[in-house]
C-alpha positions as CSV (number, residue, x, y, z in Angstrom):
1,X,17.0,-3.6,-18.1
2,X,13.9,-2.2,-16.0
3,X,12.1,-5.0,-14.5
4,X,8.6,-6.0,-14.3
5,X,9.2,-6.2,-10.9
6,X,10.1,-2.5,-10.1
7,X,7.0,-0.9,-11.8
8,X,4.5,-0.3,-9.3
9,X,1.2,-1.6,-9.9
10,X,-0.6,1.1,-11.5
11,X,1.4,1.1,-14.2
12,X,1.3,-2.9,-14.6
13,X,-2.4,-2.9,-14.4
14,X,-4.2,-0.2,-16.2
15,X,-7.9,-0.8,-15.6
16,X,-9.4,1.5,-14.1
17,X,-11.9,-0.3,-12.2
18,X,-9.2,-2.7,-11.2
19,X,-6.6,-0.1,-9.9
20,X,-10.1,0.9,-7.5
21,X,-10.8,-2.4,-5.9
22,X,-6.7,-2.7,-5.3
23,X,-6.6,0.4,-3.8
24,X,-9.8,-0.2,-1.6
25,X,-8.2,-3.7,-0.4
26,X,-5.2,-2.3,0.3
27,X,-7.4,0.4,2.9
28,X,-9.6,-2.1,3.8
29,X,-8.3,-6.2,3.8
30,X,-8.0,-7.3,7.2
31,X,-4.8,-9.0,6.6
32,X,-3.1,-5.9,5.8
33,X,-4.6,-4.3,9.0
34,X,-3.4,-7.1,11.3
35,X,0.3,-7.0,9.8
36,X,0.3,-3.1,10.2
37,X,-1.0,-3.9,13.7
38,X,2.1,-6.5,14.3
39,X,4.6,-3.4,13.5
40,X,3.0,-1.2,16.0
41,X,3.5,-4.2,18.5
42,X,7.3,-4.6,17.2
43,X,7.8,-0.7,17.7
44,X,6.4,-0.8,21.2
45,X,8.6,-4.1,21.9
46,X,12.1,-1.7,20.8
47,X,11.0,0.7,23.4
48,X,10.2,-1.8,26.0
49,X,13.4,-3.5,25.2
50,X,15.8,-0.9,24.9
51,X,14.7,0.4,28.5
52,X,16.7,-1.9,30.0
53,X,19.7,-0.5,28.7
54,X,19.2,2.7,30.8
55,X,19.0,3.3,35.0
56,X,15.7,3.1,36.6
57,X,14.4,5.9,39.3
58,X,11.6,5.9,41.8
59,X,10.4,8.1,44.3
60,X,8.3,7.9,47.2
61,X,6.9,9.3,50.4
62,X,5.2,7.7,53.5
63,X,4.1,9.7,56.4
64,X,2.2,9.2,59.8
65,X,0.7,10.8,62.7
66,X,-0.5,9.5,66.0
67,X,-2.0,11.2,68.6
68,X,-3.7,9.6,72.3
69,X,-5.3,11.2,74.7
70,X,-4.3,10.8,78.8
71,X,-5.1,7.6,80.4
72,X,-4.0,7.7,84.0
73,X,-0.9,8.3,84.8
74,X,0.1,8.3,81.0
75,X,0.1,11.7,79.6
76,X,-1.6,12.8,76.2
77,X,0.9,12.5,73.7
78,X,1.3,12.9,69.6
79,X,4.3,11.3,67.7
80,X,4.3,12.3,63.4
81,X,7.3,10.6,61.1
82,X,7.7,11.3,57.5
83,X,10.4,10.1,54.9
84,X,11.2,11.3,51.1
85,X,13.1,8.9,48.9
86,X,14.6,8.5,45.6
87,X,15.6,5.0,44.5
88,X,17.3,4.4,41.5
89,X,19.0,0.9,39.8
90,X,21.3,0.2,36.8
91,X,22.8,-3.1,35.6
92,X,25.6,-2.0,33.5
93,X,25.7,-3.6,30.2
94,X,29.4,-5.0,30.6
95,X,28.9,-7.9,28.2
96,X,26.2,-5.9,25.5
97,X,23.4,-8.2,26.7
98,X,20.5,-5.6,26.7
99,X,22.4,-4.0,23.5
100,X,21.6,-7.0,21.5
101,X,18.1,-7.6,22.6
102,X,17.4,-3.9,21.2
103,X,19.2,-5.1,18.0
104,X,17.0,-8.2,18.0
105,X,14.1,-6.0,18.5
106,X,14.4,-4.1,15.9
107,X,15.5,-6.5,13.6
108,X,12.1,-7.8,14.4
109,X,10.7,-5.0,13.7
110,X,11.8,-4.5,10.4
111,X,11.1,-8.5,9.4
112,X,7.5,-7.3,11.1
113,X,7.8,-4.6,7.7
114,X,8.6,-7.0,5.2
115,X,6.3,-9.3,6.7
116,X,3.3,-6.6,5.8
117,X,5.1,-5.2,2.2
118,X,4.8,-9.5,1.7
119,X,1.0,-9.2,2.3
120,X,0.4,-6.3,0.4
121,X,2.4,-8.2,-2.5
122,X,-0.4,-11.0,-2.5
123,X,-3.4,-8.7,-2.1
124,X,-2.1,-6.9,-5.1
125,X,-1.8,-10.4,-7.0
126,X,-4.8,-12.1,-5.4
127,X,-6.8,-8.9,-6.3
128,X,-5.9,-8.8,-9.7
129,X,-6.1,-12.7,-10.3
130,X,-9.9,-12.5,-8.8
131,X,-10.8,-9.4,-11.2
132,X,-9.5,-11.6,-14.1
133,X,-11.5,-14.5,-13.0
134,X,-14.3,-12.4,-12.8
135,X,-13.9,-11.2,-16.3
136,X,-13.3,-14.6,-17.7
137,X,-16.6,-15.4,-16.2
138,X,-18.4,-12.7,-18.0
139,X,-16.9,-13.9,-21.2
140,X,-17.8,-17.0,-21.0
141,X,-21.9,-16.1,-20.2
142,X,-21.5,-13.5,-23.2
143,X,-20.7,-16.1,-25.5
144,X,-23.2,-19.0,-23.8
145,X,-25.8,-16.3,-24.5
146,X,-24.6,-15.3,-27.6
147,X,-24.5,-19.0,-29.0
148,X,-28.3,-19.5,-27.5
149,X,-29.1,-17.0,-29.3
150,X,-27.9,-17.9,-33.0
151,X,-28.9,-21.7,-32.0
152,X,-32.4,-20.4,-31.3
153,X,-32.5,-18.3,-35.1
154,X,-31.3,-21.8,-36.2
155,X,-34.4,-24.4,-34.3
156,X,-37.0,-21.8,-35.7
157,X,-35.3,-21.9,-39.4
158,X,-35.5,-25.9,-38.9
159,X,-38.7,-25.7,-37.7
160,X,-40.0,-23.7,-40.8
161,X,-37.8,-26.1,-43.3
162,X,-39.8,-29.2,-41.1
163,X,-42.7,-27.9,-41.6
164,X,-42.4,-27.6,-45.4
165,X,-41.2,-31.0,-45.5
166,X,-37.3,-29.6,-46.4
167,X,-35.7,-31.5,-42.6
168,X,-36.8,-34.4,-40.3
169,X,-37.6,-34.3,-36.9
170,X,-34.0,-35.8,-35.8
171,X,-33.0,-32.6,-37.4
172,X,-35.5,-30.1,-34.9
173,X,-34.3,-32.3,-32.1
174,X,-30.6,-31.7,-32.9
175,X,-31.1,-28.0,-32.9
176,X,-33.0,-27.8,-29.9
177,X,-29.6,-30.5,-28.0
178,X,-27.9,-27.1,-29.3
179,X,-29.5,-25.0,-27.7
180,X,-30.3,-26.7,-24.7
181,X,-26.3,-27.2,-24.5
182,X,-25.5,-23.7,-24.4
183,X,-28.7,-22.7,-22.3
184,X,-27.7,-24.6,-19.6
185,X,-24.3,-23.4,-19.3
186,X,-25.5,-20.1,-18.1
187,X,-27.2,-20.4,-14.5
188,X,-23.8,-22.3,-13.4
189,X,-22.2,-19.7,-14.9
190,X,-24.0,-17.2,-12.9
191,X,-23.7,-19.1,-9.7
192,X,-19.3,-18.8,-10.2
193,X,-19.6,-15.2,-11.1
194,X,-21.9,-14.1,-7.9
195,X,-19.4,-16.4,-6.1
196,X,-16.5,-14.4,-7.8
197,X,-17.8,-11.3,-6.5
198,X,-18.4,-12.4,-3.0
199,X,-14.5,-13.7,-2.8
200,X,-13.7,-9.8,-4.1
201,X,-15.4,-8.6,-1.3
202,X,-14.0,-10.5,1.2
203,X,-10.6,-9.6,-0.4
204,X,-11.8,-5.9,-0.1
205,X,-12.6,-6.0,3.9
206,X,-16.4,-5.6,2.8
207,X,-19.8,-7.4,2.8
208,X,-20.3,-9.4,-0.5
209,X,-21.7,-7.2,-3.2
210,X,-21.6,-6.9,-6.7
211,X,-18.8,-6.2,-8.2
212,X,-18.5,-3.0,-10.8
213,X,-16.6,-4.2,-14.4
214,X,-14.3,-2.1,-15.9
215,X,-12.1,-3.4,-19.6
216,X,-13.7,-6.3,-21.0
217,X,-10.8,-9.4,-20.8
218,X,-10.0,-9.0,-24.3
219,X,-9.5,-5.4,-24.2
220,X,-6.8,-6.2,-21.2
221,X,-3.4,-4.1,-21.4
222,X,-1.0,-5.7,-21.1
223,X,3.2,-5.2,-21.9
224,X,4.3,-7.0,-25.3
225,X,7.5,-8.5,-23.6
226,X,8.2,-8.7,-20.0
227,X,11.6,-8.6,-18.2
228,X,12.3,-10.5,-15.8
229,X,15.0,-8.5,-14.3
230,X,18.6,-9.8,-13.0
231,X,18.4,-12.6,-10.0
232,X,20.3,-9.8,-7.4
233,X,17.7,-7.3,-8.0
234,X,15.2,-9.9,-7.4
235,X,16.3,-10.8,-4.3
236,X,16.5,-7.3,-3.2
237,X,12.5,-6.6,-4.1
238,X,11.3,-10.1,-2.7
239,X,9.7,-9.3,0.8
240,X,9.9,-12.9,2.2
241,X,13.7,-12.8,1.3
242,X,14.2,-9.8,2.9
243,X,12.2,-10.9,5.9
244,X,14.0,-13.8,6.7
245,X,17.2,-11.3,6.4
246,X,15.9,-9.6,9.4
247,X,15.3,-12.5,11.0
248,X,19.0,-13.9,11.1
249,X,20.0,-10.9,12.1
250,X,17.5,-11.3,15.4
251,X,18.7,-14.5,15.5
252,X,22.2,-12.9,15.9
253,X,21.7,-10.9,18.1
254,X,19.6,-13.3,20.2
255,X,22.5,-15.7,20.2
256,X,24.9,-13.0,21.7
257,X,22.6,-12.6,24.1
258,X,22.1,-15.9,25.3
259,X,26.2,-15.9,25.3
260,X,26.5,-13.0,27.6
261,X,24.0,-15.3,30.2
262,X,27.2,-17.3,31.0
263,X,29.2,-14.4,32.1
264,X,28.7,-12.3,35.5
265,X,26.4,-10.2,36.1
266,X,27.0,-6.6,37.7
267,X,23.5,-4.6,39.2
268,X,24.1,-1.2,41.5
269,X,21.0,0.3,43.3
270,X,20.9,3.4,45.1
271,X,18.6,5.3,47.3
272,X,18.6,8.3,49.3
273,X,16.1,10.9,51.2
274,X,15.3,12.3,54.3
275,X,13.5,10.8,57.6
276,X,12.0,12.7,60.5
277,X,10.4,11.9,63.3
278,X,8.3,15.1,63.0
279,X,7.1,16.7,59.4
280,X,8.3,20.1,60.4
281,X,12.1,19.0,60.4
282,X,12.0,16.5,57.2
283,X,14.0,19.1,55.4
284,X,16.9,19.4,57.9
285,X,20.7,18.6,56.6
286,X,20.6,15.7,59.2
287,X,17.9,14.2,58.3
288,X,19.6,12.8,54.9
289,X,19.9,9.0,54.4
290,X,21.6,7.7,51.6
291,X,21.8,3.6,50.8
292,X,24.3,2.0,47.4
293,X,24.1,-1.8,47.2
294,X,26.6,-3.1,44.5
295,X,26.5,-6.6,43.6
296,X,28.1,-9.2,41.6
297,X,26.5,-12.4,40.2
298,X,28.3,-15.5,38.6
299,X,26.0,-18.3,37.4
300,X,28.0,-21.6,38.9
301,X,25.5,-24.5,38.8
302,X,22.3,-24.5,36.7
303,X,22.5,-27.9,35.3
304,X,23.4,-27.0,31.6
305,X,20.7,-24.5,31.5
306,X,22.5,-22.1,30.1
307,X,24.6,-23.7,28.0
308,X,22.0,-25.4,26.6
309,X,20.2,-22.3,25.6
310,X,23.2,-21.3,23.9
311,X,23.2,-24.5,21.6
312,X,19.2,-23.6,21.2
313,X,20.2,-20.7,19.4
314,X,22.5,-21.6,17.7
315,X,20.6,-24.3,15.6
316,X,17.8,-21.9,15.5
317,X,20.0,-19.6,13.5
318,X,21.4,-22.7,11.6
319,X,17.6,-23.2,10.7
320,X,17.1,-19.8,9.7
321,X,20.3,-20.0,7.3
322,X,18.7,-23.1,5.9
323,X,15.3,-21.8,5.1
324,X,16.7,-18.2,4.0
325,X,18.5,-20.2,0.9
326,X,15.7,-22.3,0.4
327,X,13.6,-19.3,0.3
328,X,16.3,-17.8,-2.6
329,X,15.8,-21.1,-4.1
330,X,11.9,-21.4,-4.2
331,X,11.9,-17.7,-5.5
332,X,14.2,-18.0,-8.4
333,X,11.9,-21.2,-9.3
334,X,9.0,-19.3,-9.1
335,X,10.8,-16.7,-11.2
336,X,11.7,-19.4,-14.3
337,X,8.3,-21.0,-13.8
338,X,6.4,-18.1,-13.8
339,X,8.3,-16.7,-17.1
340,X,7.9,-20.2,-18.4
341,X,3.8,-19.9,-18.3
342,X,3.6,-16.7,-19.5
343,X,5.8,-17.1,-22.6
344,X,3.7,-20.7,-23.4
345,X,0.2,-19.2,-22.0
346,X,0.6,-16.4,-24.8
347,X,1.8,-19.2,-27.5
348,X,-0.9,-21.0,-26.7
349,X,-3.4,-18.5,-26.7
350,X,-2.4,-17.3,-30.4
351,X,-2.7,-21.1,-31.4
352,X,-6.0,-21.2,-29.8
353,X,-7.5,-17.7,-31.1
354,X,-6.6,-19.5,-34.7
355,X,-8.6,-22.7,-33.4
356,X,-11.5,-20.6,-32.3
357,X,-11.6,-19.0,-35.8
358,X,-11.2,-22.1,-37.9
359,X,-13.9,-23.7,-35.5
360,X,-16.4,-20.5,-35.9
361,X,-15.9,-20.7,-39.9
362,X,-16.5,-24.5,-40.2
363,X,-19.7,-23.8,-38.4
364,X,-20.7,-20.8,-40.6
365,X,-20.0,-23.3,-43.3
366,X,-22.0,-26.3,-42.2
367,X,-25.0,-24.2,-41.8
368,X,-24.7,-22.9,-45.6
369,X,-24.1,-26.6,-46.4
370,X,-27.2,-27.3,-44.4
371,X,-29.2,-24.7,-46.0
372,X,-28.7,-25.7,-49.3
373,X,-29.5,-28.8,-48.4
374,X,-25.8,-30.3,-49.2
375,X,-25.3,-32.0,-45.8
376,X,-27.2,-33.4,-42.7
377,X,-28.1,-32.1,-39.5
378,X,-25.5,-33.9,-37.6
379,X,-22.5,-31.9,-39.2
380,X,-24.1,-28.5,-37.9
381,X,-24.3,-30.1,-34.4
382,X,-20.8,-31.6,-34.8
383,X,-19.3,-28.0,-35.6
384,X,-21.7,-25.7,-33.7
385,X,-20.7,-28.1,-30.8
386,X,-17.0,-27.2,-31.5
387,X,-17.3,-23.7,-31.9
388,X,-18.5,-22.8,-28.8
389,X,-15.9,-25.1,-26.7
390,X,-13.1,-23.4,-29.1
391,X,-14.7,-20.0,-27.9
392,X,-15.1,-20.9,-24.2
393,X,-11.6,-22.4,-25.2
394,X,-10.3,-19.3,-25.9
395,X,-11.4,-17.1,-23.0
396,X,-9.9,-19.2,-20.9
397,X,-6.6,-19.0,-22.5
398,X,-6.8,-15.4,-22.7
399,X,-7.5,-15.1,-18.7
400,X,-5.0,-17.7,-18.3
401,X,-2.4,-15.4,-20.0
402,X,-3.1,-11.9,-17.6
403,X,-3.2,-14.9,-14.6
404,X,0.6,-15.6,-15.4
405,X,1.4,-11.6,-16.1
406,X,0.5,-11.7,-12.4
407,X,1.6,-14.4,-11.0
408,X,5.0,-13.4,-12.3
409,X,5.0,-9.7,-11.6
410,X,4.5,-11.3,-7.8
411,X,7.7,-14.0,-8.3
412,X,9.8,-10.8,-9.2
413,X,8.6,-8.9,-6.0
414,X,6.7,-6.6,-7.3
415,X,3.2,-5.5,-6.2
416,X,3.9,-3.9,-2.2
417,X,5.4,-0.5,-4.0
418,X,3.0,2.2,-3.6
């Protein structure tokens, strides 16, 4: 079965507006620029790495002239010496030392990938779960206004039925707590959703602005049933899994290294030129020179230095095995937990949708009963009260349903596929 997890996310997320700001963060977050910037440091630390696997040469020439004048008995004289050379030096790699600290390198390089691909999987989620936010928060004010506005039709109809001697006054005071209630729900509302919209733009890489809507929440997409996928092909998507991979295979490599430090050490250097004590003869046959040091090296006393690096290694990689299954762990948990939410997040919204309605027709029915003079004042405010929490209620539960799509298209790995 096709998982979740392999879709990228322009297929899991179809608003348009939404797909825009992703694709904008993804350009411009700065935490997806400083974790391409750490792979263009890794790719420049294979190079300066694997260098040492190969000779070095150097060249050089010195020259210099003297001329003096007579003084006494001493005749005028002028002396010029030159020499050419070419150095070169290699440390064969007898026991693969410098072999493995390439390896290691780019091991690190590709945990440096993963690393980013791990980022990009967050933007993608944190993205989405702001623009949801965002959209929860409009809903909410559209309803606050919407209620101050049928509580307001309501005071002036009280007002009119005071006046004519039809209500009390504890009845114009009720309808104005209701409309007062919902009123005041609306500049805190406003504060969250500028404050929404400046988070975005932060996420974004951008001054804080306002934020263009796109689908209203209820009109979200969003897939009917959602595979989770098998637990292998999880842990094949996951980018901290597969960076923590990388990083035991450094950790390999490093430990060979660190291995080869207690064995000798073979270096060869070389040079060779020509000398003359005058510049018009530097390129005669006899004026060749040629120098080849070899040497061997044995470490015999360091006092456990070595040895003790070995041992450092080794329960670094020990650590590294340790938190690689607790990351397998903590991801198939996040997985269940994640599936878990969204199956109960949609029950719950469906239970709370038939709330909302039962609340909205009890308050429909109050005010007829009111009308006709059947029932009190206190029984509109009871259920108007109940109607809007049920509606607030409800956009809450339908944010908190696309919150867990998300959260558990991230558990499954997806979001870095572009």
């Amino acid at each position: 079965t096709a998982s979740l997890g392999d879709q990228k996310w322009a297929d899991v997320f179809k608003d348009d507006q939404l797909q825009s700001l992703i694709s904008k963060a993804i350009q411009g977050n700065y935490d997806v620029r400083i974790a391409a910037t750490r792979i263009l440091e890794a790719e420049q630390q294979v190079t300066i790495t694997r260098a040492d696997q190969y000779p070095t040469v150097s060249g050089g020439f010195g020259g210099s002239a003297q001329r003096a004048a007579r003084a006494g008995v001493i005749p005028a004289y002028s002396f010029a010496a030159g020499q050419l050379t070419v150095s070169g030096a290699w440390n064969p790699d007898f026991w693969g030392r410098y072999r493995n600290a390439t390896d290691a390198a780019r091991a690190n390089l590709l945990a440096a990938g993963w690393a980013k691909q791990e980022v990009l999987s967050t933007l993608v989620a944190s993205v989405a779960t702001g623009y949801f936010d965002l959209r929860e928060l409009d809903l909410e004010r559209e309803i606050s206004m919407s209620a101050v506005k049928s509580r307001q039709e309501s005071l002036d109809l009280t007002h009119v039925r005071e006046t004519h001697g039809l209500a009390s006054l504890l009845d114009v005071r009720q309808a104005e707590q209701l409309v007062q209630a919902a009123a005041t729900q609306i500049p805190d509302l406003d504060r969250r959703i500028e404050q929404q919209e400046n988070a975005l733009s932060t996420l974004l890489g951008e001054n804080p602005r306002a934020i263009v809507r796109g689908m209203k929440l209820v009109d979200q997409l969003q897939p009917p049933e959602v595979p989770a996928g098998i637990p292998s092909s999880l842990l094949e998507r996951r980018p901290d899994v597969r960076e923590v991979e990388e990083q035991m295979v450094a950790a390999g490599a490093e430990l060979n290294i660190a291995r080869a430090a207690l064995l000798p050490s073979f270096s060869l250097t070389g040079s060779t030129g020509l000398q003359s004590s005058a510049l018009n003869s530097i390129l005669d046959p006899g004026a060749v020179i040629v120098n080849v040091t070899a040497a061997l090296v044995q470490p015999i006393f360091n006092a456990g230095k070595l040895k003790a690096q070995v041992r450092l290694v080794e329960a670094q990689q020990q650590e590294l095995v340790l938190t690689y299954r607790k990351t397998i762990l903590n991801a198939l948990q996040s997985v269940s937990d994640s599936l878990a939410a969204y199956r109960k997040s949609r029950e719950f919204r469906v239970e709370q949708s038939k709330l909302a309605d039962a609340a909205r027709d009890a308050a429909r029915l109050s005010n007829l009963r009111y009308n006709g003079g059947e029932t009190d004042y206190l029984e509109v405010l009871t259920n108007e009260t109940n109607a809007l929490s049920a509606e607030l209620g409800l956009a809450q539960a339908r944010r908190n349903e696309l919150l867990s799509l998300v959260q558990l298209y991230q558990s499954l790995g997806g979001g870095w596929q572009e």
